[in-house]
mmCIF file of the C-alpha atoms, coordinates in Angstrom:
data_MODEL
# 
_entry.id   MODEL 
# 
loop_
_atom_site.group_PDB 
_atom_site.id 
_atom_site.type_symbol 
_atom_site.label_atom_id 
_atom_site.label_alt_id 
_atom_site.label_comp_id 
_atom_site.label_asym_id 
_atom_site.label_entity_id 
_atom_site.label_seq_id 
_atom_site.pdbx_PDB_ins_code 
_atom_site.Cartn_x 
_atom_site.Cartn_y 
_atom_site.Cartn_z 
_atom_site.occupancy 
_atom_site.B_iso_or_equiv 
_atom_site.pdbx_formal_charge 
_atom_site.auth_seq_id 
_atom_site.auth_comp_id 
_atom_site.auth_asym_id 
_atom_site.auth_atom_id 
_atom_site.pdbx_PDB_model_num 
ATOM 1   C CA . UNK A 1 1   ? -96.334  -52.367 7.500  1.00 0.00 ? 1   UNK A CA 1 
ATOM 2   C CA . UNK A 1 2   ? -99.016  -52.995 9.739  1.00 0.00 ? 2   UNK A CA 1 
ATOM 3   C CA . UNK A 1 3   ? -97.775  -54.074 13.104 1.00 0.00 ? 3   UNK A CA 1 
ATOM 4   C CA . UNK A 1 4   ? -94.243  -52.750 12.874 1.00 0.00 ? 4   UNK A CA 1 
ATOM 5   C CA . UNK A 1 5   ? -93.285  -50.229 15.106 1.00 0.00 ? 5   UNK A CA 1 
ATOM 6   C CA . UNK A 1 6   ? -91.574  -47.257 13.406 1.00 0.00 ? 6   UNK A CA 1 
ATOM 7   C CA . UNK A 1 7   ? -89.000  -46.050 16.490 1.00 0.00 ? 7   UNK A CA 1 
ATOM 8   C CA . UNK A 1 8   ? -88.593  -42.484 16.623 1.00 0.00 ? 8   UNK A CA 1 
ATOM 9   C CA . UNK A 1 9   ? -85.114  -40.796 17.942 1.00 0.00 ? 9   UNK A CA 1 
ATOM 10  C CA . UNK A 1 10  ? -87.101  -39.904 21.264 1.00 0.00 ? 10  UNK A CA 1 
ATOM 11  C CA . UNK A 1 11  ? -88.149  -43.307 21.374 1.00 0.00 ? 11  UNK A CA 1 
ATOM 12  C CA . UNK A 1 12  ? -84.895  -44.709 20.754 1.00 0.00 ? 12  UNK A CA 1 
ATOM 13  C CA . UNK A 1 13  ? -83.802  -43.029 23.784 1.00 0.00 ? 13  UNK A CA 1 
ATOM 14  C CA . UNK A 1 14  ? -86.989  -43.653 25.991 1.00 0.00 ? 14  UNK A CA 1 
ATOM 15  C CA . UNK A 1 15  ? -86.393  -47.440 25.210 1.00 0.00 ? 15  UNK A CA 1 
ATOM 16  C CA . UNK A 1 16  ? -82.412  -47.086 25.928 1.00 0.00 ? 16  UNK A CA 1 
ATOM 17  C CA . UNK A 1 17  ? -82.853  -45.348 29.069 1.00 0.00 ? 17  UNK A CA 1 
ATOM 18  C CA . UNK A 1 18  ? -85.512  -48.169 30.107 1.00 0.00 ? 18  UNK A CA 1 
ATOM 19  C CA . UNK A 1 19  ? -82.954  -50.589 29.119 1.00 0.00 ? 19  UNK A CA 1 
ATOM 20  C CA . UNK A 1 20  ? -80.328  -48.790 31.526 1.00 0.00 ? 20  UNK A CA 1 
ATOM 21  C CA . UNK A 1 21  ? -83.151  -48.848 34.766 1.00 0.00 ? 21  UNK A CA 1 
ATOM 22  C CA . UNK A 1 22  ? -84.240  -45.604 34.088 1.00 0.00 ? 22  UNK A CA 1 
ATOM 23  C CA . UNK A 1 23  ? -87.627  -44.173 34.129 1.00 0.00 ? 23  UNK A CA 1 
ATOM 24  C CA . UNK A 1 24  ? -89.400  -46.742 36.786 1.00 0.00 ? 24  UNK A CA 1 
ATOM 25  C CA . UNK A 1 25  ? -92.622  -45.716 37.638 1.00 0.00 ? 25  UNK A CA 1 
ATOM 26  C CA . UNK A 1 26  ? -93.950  -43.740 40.828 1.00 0.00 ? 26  UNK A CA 1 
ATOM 27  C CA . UNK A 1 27  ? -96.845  -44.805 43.122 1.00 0.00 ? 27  UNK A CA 1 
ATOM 28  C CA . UNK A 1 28  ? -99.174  -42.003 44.160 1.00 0.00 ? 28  UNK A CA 1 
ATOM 29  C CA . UNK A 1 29  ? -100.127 -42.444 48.064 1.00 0.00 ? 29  UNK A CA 1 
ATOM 30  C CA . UNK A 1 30  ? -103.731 -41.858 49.749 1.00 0.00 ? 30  UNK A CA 1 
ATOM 31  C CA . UNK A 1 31  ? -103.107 -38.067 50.709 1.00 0.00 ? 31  UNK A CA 1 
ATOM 32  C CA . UNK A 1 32  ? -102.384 -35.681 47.752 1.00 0.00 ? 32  UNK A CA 1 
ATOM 33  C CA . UNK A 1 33  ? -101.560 -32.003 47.685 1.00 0.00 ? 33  UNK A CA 1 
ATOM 34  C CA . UNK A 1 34  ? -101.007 -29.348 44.829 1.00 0.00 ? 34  UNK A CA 1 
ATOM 35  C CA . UNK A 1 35  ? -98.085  -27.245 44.441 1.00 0.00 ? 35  UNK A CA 1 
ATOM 36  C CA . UNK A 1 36  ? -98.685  -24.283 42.011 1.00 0.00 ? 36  UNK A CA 1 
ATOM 37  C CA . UNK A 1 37  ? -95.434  -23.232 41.098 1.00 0.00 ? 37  UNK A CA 1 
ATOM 38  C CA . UNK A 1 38  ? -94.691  -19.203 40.440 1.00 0.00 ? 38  UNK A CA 1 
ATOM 39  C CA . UNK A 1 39  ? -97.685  -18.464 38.933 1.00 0.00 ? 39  UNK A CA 1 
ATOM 40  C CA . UNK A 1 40  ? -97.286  -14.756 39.661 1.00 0.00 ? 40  UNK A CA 1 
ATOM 41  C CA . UNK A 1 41  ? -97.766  -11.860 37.743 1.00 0.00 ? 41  UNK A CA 1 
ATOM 42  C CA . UNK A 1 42  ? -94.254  -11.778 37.027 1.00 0.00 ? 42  UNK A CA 1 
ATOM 43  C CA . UNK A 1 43  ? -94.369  -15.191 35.095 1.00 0.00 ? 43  UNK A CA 1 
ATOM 44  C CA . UNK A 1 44  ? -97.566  -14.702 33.440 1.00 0.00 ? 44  UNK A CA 1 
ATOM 45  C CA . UNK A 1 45  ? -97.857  -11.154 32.132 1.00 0.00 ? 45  UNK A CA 1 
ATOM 46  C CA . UNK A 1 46  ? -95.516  -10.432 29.747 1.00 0.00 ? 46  UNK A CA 1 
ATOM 47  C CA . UNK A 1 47  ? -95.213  -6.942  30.768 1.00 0.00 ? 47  UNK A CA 1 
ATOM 48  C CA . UNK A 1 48  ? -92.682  -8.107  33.398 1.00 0.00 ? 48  UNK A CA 1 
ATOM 49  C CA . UNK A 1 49  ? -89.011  -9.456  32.639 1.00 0.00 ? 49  UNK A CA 1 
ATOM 50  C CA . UNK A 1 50  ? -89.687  -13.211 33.127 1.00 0.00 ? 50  UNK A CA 1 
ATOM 51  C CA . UNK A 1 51  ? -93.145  -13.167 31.538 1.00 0.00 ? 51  UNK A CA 1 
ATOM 52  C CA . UNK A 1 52  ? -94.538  -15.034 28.803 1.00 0.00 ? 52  UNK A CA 1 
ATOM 53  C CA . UNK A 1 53  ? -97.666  -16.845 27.574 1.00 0.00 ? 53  UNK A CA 1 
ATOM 54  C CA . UNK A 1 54  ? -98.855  -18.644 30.102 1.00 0.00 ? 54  UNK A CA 1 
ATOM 55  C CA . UNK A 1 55  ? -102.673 -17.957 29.782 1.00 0.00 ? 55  UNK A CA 1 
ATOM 56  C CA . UNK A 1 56  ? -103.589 -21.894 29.052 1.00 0.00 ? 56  UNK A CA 1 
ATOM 57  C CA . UNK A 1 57  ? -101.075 -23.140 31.744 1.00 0.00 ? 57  UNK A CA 1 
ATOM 58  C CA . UNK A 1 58  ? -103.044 -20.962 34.057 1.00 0.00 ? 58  UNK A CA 1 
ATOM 59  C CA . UNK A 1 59  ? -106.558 -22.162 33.189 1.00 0.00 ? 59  UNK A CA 1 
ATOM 60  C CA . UNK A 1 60  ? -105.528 -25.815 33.164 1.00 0.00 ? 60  UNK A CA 1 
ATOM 61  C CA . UNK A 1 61  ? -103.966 -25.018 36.600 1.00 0.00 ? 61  UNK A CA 1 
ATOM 62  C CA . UNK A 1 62  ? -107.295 -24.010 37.341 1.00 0.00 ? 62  UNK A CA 1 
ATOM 63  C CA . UNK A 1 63  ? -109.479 -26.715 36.489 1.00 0.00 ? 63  UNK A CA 1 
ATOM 64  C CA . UNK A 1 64  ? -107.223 -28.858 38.815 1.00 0.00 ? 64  UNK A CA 1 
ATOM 65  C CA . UNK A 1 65  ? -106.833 -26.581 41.423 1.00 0.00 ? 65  UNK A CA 1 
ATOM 66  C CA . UNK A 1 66  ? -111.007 -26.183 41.920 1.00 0.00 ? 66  UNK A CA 1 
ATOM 67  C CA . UNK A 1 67  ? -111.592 -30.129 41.316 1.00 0.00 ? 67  UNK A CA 1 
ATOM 68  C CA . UNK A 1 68  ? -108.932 -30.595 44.640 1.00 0.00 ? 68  UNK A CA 1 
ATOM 69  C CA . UNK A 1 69  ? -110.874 -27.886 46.292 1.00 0.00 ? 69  UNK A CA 1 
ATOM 70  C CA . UNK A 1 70  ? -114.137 -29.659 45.636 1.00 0.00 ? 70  UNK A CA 1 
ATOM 71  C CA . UNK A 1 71  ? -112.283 -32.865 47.523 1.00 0.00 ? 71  UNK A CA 1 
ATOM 72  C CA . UNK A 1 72  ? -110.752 -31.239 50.156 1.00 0.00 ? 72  UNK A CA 1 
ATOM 73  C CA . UNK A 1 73  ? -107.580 -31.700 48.842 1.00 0.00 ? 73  UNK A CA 1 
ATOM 74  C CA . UNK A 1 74  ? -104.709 -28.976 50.359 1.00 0.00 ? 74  UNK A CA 1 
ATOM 75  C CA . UNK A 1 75  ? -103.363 -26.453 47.549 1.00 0.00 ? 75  UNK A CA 1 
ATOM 76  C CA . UNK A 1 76  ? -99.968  -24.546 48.053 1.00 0.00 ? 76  UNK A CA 1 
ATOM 77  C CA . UNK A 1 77  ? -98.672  -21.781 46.172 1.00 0.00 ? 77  UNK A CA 1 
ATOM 78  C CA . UNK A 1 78  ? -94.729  -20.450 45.946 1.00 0.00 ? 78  UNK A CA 1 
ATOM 79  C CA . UNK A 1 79  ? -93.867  -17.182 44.308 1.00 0.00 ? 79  UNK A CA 1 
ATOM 80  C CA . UNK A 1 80  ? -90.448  -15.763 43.957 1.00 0.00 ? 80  UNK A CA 1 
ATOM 81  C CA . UNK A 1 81  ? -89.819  -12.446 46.337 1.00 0.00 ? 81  UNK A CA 1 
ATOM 82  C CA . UNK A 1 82  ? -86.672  -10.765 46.463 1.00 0.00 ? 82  UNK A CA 1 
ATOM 83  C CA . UNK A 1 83  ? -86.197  -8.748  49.923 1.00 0.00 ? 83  UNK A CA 1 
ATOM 84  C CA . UNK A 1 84  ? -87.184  -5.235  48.938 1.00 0.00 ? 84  UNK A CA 1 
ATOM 85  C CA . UNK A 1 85  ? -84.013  -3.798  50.330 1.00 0.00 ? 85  UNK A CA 1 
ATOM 86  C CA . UNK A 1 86  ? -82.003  -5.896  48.666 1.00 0.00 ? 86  UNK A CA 1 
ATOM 87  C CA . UNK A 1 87  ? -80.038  -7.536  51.368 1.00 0.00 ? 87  UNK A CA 1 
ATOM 88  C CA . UNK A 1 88  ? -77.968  -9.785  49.273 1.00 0.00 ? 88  UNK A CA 1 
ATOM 89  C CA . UNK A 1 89  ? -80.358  -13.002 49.234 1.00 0.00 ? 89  UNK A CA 1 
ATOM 90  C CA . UNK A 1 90  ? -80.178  -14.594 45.740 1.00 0.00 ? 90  UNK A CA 1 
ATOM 91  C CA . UNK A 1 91  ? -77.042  -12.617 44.590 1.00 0.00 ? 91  UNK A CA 1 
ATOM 92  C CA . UNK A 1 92  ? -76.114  -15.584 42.759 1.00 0.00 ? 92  UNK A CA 1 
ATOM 93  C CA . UNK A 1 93  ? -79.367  -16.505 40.778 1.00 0.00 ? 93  UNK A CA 1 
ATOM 94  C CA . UNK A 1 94  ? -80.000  -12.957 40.234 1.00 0.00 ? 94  UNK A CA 1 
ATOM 95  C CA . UNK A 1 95  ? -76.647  -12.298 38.413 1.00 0.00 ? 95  UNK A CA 1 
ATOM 96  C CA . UNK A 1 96  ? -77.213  -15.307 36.143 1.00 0.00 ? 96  UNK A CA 1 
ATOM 97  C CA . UNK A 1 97  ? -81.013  -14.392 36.010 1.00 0.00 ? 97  UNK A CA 1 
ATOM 98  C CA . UNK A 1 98  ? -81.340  -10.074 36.294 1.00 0.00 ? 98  UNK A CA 1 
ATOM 99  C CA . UNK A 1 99  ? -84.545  -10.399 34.817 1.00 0.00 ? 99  UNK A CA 1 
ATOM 100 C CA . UNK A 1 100 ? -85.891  -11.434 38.039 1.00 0.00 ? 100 UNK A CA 1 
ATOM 101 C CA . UNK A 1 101 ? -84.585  -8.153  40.054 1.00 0.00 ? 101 UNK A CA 1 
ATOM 102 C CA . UNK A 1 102 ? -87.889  -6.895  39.413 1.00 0.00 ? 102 UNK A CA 1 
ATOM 103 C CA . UNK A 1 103 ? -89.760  -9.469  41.844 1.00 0.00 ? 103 UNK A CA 1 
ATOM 104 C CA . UNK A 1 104 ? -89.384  -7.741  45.420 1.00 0.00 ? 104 UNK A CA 1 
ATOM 105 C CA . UNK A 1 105 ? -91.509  -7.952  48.443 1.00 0.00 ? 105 UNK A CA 1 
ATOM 106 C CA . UNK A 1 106 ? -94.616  -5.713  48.212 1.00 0.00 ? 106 UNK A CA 1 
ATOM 107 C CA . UNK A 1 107 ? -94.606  -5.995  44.111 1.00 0.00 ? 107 UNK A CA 1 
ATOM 108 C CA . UNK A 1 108 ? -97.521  -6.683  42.157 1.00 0.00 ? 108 UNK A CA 1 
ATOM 109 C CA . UNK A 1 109 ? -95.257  -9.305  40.220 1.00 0.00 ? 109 UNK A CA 1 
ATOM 110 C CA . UNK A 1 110 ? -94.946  -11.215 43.468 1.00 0.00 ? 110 UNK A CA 1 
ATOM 111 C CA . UNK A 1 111 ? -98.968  -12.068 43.833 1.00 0.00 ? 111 UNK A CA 1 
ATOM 112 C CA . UNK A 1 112 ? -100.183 -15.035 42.747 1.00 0.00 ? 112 UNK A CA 1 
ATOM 113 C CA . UNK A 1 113 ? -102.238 -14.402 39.451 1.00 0.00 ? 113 UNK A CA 1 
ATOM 114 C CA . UNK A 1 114 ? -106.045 -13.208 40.217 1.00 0.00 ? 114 UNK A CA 1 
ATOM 115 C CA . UNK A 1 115 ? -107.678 -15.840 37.808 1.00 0.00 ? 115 UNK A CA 1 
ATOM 116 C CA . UNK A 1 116 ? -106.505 -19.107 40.150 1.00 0.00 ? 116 UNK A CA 1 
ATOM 117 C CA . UNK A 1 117 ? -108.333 -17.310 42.881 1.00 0.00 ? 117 UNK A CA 1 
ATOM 118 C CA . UNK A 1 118 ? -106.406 -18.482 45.476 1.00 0.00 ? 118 UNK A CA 1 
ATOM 119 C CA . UNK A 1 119 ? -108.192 -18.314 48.891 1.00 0.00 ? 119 UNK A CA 1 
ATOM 120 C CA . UNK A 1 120 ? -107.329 -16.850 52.412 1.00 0.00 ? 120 UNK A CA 1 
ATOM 121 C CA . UNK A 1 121 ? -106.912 -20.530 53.692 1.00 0.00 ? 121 UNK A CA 1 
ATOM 122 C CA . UNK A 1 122 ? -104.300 -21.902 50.839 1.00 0.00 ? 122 UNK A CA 1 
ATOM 123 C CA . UNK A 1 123 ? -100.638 -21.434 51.836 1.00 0.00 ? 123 UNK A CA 1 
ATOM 124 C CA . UNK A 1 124 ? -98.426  -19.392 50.151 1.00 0.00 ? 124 UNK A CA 1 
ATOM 125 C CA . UNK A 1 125 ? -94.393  -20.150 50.495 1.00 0.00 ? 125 UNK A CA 1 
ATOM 126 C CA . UNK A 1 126 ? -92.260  -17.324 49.408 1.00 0.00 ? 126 UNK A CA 1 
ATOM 127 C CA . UNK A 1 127 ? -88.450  -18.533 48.014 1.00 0.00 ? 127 UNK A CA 1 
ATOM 128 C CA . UNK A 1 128 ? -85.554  -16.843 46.656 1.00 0.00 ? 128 UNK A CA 1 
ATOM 129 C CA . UNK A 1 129 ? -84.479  -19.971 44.863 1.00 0.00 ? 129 UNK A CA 1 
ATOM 130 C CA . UNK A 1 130 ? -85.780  -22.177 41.982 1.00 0.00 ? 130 UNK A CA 1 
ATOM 131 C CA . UNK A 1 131 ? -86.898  -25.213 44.162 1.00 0.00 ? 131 UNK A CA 1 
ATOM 132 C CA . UNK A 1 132 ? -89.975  -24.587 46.389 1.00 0.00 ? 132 UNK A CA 1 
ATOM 133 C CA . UNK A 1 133 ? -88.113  -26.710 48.701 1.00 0.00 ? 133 UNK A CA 1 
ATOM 134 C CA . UNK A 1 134 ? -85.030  -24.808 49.468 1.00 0.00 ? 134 UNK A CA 1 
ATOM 135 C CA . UNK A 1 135 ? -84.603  -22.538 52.262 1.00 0.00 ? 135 UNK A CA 1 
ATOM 136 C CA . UNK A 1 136 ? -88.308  -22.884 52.858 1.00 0.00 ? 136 UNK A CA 1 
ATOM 137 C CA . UNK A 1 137 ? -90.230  -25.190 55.447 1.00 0.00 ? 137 UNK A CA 1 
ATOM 138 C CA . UNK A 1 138 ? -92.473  -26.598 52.467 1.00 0.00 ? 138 UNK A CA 1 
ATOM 139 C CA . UNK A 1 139 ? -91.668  -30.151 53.021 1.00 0.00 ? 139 UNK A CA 1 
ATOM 140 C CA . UNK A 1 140 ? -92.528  -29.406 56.867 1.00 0.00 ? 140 UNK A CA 1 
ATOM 141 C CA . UNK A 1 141 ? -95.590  -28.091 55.872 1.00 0.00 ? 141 UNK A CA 1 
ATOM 142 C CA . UNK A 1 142 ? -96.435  -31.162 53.433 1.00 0.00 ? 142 UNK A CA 1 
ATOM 143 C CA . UNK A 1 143 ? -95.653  -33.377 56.398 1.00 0.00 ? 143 UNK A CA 1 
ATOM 144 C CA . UNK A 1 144 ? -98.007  -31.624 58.816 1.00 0.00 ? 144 UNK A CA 1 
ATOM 145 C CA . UNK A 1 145 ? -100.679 -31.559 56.504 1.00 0.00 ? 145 UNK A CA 1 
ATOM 146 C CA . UNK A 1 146 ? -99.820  -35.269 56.350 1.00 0.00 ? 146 UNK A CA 1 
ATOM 147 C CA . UNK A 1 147 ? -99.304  -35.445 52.382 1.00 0.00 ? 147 UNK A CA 1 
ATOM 148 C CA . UNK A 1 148 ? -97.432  -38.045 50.929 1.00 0.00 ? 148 UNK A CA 1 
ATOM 149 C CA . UNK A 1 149 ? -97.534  -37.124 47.093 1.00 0.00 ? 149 UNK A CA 1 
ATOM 150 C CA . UNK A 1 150 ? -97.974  -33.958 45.050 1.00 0.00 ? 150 UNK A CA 1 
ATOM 151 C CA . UNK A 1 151 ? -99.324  -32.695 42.020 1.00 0.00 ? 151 UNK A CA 1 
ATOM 152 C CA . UNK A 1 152 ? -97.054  -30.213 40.377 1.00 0.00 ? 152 UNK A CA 1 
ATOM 153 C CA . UNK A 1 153 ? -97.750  -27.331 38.054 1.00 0.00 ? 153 UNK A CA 1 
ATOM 154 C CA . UNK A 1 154 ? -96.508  -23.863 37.448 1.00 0.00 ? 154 UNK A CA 1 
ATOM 155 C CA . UNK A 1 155 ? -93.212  -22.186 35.392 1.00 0.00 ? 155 UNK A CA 1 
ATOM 156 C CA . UNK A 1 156 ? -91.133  -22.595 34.014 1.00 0.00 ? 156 UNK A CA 1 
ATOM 157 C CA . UNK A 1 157 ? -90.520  -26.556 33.414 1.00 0.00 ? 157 UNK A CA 1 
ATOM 158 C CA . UNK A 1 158 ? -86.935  -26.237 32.744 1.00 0.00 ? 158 UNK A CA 1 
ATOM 159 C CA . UNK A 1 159 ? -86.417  -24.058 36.463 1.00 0.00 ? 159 UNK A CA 1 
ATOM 160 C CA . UNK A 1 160 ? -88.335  -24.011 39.227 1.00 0.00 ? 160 UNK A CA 1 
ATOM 161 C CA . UNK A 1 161 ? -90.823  -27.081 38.415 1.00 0.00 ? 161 UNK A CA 1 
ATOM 162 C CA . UNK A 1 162 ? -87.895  -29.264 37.650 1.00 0.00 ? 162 UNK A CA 1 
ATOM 163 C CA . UNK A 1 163 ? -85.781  -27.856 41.158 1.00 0.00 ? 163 UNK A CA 1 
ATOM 164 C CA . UNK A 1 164 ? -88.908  -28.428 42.960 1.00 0.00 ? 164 UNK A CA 1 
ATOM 165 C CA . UNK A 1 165 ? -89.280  -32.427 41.380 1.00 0.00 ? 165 UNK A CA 1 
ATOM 166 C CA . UNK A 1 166 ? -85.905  -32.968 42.148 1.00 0.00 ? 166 UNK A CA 1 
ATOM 167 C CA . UNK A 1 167 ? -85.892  -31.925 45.715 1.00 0.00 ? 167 UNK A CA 1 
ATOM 168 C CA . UNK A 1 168 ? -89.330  -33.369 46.310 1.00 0.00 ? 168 UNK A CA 1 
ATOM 169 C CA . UNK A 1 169 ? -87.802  -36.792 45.488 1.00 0.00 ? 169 UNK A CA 1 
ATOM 170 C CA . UNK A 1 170 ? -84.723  -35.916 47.730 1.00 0.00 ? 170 UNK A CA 1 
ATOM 171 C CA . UNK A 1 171 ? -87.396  -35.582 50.346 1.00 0.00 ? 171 UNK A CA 1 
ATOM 172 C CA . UNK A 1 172 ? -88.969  -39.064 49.435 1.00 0.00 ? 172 UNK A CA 1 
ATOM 173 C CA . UNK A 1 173 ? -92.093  -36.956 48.480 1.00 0.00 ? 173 UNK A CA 1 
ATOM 174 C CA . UNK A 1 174 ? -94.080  -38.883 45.094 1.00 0.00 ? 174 UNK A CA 1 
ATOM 175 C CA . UNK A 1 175 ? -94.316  -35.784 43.238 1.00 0.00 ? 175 UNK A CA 1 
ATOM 176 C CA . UNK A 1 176 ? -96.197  -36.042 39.543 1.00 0.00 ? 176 UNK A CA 1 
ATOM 177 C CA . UNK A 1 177 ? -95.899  -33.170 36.511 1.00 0.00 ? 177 UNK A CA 1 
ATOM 178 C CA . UNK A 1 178 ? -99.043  -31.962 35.110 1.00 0.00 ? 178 UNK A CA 1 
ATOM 179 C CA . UNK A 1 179 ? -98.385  -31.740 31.714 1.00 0.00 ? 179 UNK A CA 1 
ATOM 180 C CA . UNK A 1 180 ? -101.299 -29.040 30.538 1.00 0.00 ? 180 UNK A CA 1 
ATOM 181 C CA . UNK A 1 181 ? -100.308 -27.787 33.783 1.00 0.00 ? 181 UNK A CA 1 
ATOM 182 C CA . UNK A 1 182 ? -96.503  -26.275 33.145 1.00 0.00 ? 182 UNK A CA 1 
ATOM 183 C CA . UNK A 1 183 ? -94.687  -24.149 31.094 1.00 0.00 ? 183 UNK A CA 1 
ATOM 184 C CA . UNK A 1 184 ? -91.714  -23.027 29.729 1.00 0.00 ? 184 UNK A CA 1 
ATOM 185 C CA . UNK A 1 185 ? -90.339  -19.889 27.020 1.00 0.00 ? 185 UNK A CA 1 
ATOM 186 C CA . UNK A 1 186 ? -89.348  -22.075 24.857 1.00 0.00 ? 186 UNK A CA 1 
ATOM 187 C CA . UNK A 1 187 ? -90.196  -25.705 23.417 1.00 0.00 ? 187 UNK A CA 1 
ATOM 188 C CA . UNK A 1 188 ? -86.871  -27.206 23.493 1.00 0.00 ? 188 UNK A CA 1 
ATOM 189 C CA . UNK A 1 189 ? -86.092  -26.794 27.421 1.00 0.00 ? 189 UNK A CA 1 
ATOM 190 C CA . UNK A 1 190 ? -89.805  -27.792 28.531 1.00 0.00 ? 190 UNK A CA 1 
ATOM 191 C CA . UNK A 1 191 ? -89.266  -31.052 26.362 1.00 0.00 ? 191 UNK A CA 1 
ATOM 192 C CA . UNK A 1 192 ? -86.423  -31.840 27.369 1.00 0.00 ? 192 UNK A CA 1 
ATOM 193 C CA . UNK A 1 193 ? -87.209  -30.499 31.033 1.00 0.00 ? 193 UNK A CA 1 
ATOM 194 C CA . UNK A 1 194 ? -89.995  -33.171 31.317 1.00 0.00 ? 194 UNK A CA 1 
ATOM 195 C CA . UNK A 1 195 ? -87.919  -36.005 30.090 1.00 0.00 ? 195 UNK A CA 1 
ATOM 196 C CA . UNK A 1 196 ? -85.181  -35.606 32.259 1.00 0.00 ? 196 UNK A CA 1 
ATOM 197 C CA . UNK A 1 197 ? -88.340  -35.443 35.032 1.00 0.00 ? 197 UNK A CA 1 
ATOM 198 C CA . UNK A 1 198 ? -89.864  -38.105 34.465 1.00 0.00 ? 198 UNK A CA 1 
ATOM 199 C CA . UNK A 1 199 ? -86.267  -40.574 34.241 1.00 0.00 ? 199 UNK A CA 1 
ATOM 200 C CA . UNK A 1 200 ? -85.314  -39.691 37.368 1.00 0.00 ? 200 UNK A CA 1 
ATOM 201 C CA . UNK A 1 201 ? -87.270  -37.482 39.659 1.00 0.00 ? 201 UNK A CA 1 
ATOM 202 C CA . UNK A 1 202 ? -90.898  -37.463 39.376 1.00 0.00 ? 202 UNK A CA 1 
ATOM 203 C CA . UNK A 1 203 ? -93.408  -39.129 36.834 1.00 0.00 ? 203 UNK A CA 1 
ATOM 204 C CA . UNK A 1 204 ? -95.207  -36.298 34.073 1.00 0.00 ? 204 UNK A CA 1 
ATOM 205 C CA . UNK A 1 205 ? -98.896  -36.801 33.902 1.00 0.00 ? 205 UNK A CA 1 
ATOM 206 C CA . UNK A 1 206 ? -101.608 -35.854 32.049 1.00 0.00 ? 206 UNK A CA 1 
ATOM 207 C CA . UNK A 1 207 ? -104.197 -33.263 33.433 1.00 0.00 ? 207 UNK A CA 1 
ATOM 208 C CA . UNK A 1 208 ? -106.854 -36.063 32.923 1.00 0.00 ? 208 UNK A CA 1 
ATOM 209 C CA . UNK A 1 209 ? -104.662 -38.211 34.881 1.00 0.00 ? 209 UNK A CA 1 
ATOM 210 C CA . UNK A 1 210 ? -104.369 -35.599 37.638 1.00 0.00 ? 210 UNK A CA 1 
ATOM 211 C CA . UNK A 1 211 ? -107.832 -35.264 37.757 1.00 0.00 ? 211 UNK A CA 1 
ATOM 212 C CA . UNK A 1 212 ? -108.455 -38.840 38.463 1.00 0.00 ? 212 UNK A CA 1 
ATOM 213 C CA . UNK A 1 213 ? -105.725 -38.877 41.119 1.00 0.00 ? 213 UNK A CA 1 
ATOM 214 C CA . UNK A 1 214 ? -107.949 -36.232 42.592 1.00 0.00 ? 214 UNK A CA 1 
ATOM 215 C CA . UNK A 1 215 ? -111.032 -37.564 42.459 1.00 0.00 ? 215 UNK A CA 1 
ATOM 216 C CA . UNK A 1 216 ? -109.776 -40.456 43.810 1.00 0.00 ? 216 UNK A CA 1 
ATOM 217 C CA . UNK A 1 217 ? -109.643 -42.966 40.957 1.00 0.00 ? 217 UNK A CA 1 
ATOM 218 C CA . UNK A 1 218 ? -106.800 -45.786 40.363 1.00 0.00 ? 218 UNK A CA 1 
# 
């Protein structure tokens, strides 16, 4: 019938968690930044252990990243680098996650992926856990550059971009999901990933959306 809204199971949920003060909405501020998340060889060739497809992630990720670079807007990039003489950093995510043994210091699978043509001037924050926050002075960095909300894209949804979201909102830092912009190996955990994101941590957006928020439109 025409006019009758046909709920879904996903909506069901959506409209119980709204019903329970879940997913409010986040307010971007006047100073935006970009965090491209592990976009390293490593994560997008699948020659390497964590590889997969992420050639459309990546090109999205581009379009955004030149449209802030055309504004003036700050872009950081994190990559995952294990000390090459393995000095025990890690231990614990590596034993859950051995694929990633293979991402040391001085590997090709640690640079950031040629076709996001990152530049001399753009930051790059090296971690040894999932969140781009932990154990490294990101936030500090964000604060100095005097950002108060961030863009987020990168891999994979269900790791590192949703550790980063979560500690970005521990840090009182707006952060928003690209959708186009993040990916995962599979389509169950980057669904449910960026549900779970956008109830309590961070708000997902559309890479239309992020372009506005760059180009400074409401």
């Amino acid at each position: 019938m025409a006019g009758v809204r046909v709920l879904t199971a996903h909506d069901a949920v959506r409209d119980k968690y709204v019903a329970g003060g879940l997913l409010g909405r986040l307010t971007p501020g006047h100073n935006i930044g970009v965090v491209v998340v592990d976009l390293q060889y490593g994560f997008t060739e699948a020659e390497y252990g964590p590889g997969f497809d992420l050639d459309q992630v990546v090109a999205d990720t581009r379009t955004l990243v030149d449209a802030a670079r055309s504004r003036g807007i700050p872009v950081w990039f994190t990559t995952i680098a294990f000390p090459a003489d393995g000095d025990g950093r890690g231990a614990t995510w590596l034993a859950k996650m051995p694929a990633l043994s293979g991402l040391r210091e001085g590997e090709r699978s640690t640079r950031i992926d040629e076709r996001l043509a990152m530049r001399s001037d753009e930051k790059l924050v090296i971690k040894q856990t999932a969140s781009a926050f932990a154990h490294t002075d990101l936030a500090q960095q964000l604060h100095a550059a005097e950002v108060d909300t961030i863009l987020v894209t990168g891999a994979t949804t269900s790791g590192c971009i949703r550790a980063t979201v979560v500690d970005a909102c521990a840090a009182d830092i707006p952060a928003f999901v690209v959708r186009e912009c993040v990916g995962d190996r599979e389509a169950a955990p980057h669904d449910a990933s960026l549900f779970d994101i956008e109830a309590k941590y961070g708000d997902v957006v559309s890479l239309n959306e992020a372009l506005d928020l760059v180009r400074g439109k409401p």
